[in-house]
C-alpha positions as CSV (number, residue, x, y, z in Angstrom):
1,X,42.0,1.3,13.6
2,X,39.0,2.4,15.7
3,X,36.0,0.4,16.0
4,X,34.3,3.1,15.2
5,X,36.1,4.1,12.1
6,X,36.6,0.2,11.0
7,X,32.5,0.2,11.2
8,X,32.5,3.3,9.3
9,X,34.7,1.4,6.6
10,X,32.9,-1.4,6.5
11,X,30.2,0.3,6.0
12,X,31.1,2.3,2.9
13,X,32.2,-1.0,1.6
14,X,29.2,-2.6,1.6
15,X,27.1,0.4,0.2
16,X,30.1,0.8,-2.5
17,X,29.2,-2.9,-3.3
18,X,25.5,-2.7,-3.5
19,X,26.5,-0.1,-6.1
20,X,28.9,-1.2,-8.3
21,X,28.9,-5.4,-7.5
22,X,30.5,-7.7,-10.7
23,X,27.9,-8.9,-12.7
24,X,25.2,-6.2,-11.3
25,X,24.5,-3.2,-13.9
26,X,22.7,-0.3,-12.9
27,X,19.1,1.2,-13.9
28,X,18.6,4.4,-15.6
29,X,16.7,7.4,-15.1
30,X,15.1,8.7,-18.0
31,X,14.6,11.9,-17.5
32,X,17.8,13.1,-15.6
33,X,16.4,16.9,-14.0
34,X,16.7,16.7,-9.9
35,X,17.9,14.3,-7.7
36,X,18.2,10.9,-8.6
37,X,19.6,7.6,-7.2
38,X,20.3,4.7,-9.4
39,X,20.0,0.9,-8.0
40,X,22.3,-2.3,-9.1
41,X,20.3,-5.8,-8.0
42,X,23.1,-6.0,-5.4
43,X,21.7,-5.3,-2.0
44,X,22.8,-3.8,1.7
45,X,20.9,-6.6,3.6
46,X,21.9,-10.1,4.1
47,X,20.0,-12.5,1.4
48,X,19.1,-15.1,4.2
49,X,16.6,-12.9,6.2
50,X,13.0,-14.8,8.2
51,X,10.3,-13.6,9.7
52,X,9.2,-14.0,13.4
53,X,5.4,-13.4,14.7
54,X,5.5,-11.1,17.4
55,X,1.6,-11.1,18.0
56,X,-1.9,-11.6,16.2
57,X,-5.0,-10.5,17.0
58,X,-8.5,-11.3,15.4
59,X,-8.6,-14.4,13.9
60,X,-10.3,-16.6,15.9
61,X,-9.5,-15.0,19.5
62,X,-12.0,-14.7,22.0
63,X,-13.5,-10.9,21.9
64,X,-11.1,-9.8,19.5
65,X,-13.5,-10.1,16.2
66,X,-12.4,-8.6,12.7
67,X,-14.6,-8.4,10.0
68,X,-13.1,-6.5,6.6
69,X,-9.9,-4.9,8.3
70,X,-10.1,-2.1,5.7
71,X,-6.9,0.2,7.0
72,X,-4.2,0.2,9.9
73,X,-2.6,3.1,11.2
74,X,1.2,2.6,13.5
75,X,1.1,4.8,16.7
76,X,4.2,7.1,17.6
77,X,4.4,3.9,20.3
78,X,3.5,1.1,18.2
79,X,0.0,1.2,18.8
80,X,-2.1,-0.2,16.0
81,X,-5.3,0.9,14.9
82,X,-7.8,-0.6,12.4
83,X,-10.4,0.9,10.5
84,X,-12.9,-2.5,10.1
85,X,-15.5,-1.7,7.6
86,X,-17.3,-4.8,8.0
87,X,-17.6,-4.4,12.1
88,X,-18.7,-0.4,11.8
89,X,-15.3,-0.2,14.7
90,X,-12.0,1.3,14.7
91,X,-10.4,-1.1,16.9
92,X,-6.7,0.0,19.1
93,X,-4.5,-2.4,20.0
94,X,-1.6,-1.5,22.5
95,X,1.9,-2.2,21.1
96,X,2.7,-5.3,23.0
97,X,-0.4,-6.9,21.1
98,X,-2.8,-6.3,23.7
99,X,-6.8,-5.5,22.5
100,X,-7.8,-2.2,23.9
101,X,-11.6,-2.4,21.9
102,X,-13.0,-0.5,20.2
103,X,-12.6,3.4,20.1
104,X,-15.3,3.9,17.5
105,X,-18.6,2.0,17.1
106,X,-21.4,2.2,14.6
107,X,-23.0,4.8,14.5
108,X,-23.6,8.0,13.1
109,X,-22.9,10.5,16.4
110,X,-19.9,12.0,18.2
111,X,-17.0,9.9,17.5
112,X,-19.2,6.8,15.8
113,X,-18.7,5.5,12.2
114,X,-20.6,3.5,9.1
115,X,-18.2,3.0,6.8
116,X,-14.3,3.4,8.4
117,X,-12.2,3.3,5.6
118,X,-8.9,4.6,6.5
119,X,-7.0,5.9,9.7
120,X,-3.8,7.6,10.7
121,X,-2.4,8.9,13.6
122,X,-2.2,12.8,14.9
123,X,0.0,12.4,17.4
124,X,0.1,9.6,20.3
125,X,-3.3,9.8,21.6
126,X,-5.1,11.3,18.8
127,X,-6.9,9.3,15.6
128,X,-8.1,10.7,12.7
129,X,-10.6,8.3,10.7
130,X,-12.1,8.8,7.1
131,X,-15.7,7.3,7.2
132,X,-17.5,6.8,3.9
133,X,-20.5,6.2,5.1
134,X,-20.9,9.7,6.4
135,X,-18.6,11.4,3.9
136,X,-16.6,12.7,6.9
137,X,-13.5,12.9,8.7
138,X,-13.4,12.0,12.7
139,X,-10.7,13.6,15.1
140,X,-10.9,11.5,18.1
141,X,-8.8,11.9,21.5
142,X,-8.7,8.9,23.0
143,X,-8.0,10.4,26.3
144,X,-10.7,12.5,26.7
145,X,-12.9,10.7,24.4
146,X,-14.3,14.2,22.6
147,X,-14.6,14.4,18.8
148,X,-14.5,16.7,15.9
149,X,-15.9,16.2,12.6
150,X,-15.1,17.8,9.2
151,X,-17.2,17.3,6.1
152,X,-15.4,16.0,3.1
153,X,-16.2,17.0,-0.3
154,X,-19.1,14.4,-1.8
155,X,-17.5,14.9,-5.3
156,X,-14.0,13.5,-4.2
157,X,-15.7,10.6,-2.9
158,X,-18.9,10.0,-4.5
159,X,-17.0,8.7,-8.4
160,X,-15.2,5.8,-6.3
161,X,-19.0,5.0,-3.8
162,X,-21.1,4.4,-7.6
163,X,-18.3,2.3,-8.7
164,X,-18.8,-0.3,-6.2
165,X,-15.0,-0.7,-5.7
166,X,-12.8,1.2,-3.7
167,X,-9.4,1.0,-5.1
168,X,-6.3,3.0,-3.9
169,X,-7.5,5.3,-0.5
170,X,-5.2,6.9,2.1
171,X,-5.4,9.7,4.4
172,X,-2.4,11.6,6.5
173,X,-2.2,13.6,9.7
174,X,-3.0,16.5,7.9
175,X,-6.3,15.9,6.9
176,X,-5.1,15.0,3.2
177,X,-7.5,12.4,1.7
178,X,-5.9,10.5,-1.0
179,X,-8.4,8.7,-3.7
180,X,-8.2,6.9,-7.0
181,X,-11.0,7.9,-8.9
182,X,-12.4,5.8,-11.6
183,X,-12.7,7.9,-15.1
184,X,-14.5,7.6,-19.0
185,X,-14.1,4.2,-20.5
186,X,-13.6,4.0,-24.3
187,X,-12.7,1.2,-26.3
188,X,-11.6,-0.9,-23.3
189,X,-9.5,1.1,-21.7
190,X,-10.5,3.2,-18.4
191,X,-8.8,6.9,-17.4
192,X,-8.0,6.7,-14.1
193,X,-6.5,9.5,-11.8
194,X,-4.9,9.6,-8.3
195,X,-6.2,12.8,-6.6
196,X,-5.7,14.7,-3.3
197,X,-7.9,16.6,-1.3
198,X,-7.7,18.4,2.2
199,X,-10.6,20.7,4.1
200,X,-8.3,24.0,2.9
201,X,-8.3,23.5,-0.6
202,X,-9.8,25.3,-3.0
203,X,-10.2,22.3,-5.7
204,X,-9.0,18.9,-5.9
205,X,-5.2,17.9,-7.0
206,X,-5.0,15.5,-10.0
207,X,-1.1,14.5,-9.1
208,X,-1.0,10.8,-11.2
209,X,-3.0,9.9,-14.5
210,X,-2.7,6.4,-16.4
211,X,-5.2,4.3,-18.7
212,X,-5.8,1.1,-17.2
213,X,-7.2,-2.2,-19.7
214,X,-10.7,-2.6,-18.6
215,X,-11.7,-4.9,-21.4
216,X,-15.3,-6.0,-20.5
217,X,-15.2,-3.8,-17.6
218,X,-12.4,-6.0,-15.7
219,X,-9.2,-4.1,-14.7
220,X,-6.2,-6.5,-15.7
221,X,-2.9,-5.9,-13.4
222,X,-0.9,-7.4,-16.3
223,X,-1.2,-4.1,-18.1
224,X,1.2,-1.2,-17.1
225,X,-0.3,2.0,-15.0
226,X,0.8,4.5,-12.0
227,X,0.7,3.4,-8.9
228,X,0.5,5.5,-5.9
229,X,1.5,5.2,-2.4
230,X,1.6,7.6,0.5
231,X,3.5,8.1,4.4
232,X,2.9,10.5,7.0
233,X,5.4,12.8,5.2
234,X,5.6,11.8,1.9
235,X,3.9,10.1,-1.2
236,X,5.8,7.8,-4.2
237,X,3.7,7.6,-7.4
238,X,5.6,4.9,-10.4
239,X,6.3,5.3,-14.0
240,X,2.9,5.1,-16.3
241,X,5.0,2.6,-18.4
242,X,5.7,0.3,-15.9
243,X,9.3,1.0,-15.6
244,X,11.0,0.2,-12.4
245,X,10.9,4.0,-11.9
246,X,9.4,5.7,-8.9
247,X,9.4,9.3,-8.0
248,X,9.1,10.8,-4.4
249,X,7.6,13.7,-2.9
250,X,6.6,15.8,0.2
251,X,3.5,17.2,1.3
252,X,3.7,20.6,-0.6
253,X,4.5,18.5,-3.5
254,X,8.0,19.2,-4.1
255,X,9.8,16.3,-6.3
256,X,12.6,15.1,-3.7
257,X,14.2,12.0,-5.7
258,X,13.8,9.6,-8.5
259,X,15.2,6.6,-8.4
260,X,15.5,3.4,-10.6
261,X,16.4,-0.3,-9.9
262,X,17.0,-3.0,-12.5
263,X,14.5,-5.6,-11.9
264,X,12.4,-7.3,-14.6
265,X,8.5,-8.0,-14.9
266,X,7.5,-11.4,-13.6
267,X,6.5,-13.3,-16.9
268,X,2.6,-13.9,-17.5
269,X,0.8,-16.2,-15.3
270,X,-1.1,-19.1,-16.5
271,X,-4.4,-17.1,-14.8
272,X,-3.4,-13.9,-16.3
273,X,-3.3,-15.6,-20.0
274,X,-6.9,-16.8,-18.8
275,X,-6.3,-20.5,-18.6
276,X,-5.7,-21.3,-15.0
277,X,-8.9,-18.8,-13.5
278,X,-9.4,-19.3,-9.7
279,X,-12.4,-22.3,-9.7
280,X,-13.7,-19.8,-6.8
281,X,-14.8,-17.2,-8.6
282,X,-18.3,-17.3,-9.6
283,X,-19.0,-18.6,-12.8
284,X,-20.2,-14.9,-13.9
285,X,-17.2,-13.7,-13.0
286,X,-15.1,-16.2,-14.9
287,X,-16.9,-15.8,-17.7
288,X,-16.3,-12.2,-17.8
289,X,-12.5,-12.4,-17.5
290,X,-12.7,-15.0,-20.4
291,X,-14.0,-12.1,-22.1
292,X,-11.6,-9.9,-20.7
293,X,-8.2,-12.1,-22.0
294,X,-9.9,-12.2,-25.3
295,X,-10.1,-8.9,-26.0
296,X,-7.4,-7.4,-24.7
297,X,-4.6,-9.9,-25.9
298,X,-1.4,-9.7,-23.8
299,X,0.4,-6.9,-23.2
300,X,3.6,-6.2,-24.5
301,X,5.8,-6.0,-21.7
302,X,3.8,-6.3,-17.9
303,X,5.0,-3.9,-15.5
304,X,7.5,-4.4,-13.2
305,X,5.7,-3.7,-9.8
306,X,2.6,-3.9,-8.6
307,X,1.6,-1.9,-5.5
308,X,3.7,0.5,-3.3
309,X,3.7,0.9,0.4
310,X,5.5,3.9,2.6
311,X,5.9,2.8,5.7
312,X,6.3,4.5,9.1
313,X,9.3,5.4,8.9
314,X,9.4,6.4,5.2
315,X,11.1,3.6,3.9
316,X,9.4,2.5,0.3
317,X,8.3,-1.2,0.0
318,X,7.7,-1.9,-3.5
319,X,5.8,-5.3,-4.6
320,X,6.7,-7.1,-7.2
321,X,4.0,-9.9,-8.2
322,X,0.6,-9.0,-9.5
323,X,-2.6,-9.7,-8.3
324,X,-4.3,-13.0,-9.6
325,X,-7.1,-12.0,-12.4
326,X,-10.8,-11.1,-10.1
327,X,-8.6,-10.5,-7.0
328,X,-8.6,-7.2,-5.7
329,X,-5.1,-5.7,-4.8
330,X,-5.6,-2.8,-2.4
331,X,-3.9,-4.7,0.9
332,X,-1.7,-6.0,-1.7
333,X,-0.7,-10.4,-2.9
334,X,-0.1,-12.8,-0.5
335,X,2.8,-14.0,0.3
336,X,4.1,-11.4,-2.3
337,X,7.8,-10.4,-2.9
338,X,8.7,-6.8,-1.7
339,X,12.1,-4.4,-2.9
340,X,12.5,-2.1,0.4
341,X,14.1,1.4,-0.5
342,X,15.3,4.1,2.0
343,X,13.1,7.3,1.6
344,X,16.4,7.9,-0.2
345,X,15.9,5.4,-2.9
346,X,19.0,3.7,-1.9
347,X,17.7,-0.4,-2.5
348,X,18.1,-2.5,0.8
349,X,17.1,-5.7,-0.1
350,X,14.4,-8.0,-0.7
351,X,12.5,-10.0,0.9
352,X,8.9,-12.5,0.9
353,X,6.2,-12.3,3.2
354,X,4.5,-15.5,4.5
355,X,2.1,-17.4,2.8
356,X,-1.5,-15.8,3.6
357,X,0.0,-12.6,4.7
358,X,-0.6,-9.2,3.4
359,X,1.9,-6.0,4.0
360,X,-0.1,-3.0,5.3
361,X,2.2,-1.2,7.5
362,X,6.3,-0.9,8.5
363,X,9.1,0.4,10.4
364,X,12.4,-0.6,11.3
365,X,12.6,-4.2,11.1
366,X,8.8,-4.8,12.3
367,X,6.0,-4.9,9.7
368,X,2.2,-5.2,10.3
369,X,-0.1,-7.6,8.3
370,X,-3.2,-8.9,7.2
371,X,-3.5,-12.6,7.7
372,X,-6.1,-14.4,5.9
373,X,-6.9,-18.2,7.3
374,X,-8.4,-21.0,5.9
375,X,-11.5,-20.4,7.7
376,X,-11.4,-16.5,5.9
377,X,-10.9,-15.5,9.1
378,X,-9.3,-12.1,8.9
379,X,-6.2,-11.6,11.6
380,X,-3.6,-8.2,12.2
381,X,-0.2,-9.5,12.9
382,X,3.2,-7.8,13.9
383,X,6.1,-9.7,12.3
384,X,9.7,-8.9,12.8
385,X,12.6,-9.5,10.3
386,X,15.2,-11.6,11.5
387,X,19.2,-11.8,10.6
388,X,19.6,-7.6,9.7
């Protein structure tokens, strides 16, 4: 036998195992039109897996200040930028860690920004930021330095700007701005919707809808919902129910696979019952989630997952613990458990971040994160996993 055709073997082998492992049943899809790929808990990557730091920035570096990193984008090269809201900056950093500055500053001319809220990459020399404080979008050529600016519809944005809380919020190459927009509340429970919008349009795209528990005005992660989350090429939105079901899609829309894996809901945490609140909240705050638990009960079966990210290179990292009540969730838990899927659904493995660290971006084997210290200093750092 070959090498290459004993690697080949092997190979099948362990994908036939991560499908049909003793002791490991498989999920199923409920609604059984198109493609589909069903998981077992049985994975391709080895269980013993670590991370290693490949480099930080921010934090408490000299001339490398973050403020509220609000987004970060991966370069075709590994470039990072970040979108810092706090700052008014959309920082670069080159991909072996070094700080390039910033390529936006505040302002509201030419290739400045208020508000950055999200970036992505157009190609390896080209950014393209969404600013809410101008209600625009910024093409930038970082070689040239010239600009272009396109308006963005003020009633895709303005619902989530008088809510005070900017929840889900992503934008592609394209010029596709992706929103969750805050709906009617009636007897404690909210409408929320996940909508799309690009410059060509002729209205916006509703493509997710869910009630979320807003007893006494508090969102509660405990209780099921959709969850959205979107790539360069591609965009995963969950099952309402909470199911461990996820569907994926291209650009045009175009369903491309459901898939399914067999994991269960975390059970209820002693904060989300309302006895163990963070003592950091303010005491208006607590007071209000008290409120919150008492009205809305417990649900009967909390959902599975919690936030979704597509990564880079399309591979779906799914998180599986819930935000602590008053603790916002857009860059996700810390330290949180995450499922990785191939943008074929196929389940890889699993695998926990470091304490104080928060998944924003992957590919391959590196991911990018949000590091929070004890000073609330706010840090981007590349990790790698170690032992695939």
């Amino acid at each position: 036998m070959t090498l290459k055709s004993w690697t080949l073997t092997l190979l099948l082998a362990v994908v036939i195992a991560g499908c049909d492992s003793l002791g490991s049943s498989a999920c199923e899809i409920t609604d059984l039109g198109g493609p589909v790929a069903t998981n077992t808990s049985a994975a391709i990557w080895l269980a013993e897996l670590s991370w290693r730091e490949v480099w930080r920035v921010g934090g408490a570096g000299e001339g490398e200040a973050l403020a509220v990193p609000a987004d970060v984008a991966v370069g075709p090269d590994g470039s990072v930028a970040i979108a810092d809201w706090g700052l008014a900056e959309v920082v670069v950093v080159d991909p072996a860690g070094e700080w390039r500055g910033a390529a936006m500053t505040r302002g509201e001319g030419p290739g400045e920004v208020r508000a950055p809220a999200a970036v992505t990459w157009v190609d390896a020399n080209t950014l393209l930021v969404l600013d809410l404080g101008t209600n625009r979008l910024t093409l930038l050529d970082l070689v040239s330095r010239s600009s272009s600016v396109t308006a963005v519809d003020p009633a895709l944005l303005m619902p989530v700007v008088m809510s005070g809380e900017v929840g889900y919020l992503s934008l592609q190459p394209d010029y596709t701005v992706w929103v969750e927009s805050p709906g009617l509340v009636e007897g404690g429970w909210e409408e929320r919707s996940f909508v799309r919008w690009s410059p060509d349009a002729a209205a916006h795209d509703t493509v997710a809808r869910s009630r979320v528990s807003v007893p006494s005005g508090v969102a509660l992660a405990a209780w099921p919902r959709s969850l959205l989350g979107v790539g360069a090429e591609t965009w995963v939105v969950s099952d309402p129910d909470g199911r461990y079901e996820l569907e994926v899609f291209d650009r045009d829309g175009t369903s491309l696979v459901r898939f399914c894996h067999p994991g269960e809901p975390l059970p209820l945490s002693p904060a989300e019952r309302g006895d163990e609140l963070d003592e950091e909240l303010p005491d208006a705050w607590r007071s209000t989630l008290g409120a919150a638990f008492a009205e809305a009960g417990e649900p009967r079966l909390p959902p599975v997952i919690s936030r979704i990210v597509v990564g880079a290179d399309g591979r779906i990292w799914v998180q599986r613990d819930r935000p602590a009540p008053g603790a916002g969730n857009r860059h996700g838990v810390s330290g949180a458990m995450h499922d990785v899927f191939l943008p074929s659904g196929r389940f890889l493995g699993s695998i926990r971040l470091p304490e104080d660290h928060r998944l924003l971006e992957a590919r391959g084997r590196r991911v990018w994160t949000l590091h929070i210290g004890s000073l609330d200093e706010s840090s981007i750092v590349a990790l790698e996993i170690e032992g695939l």
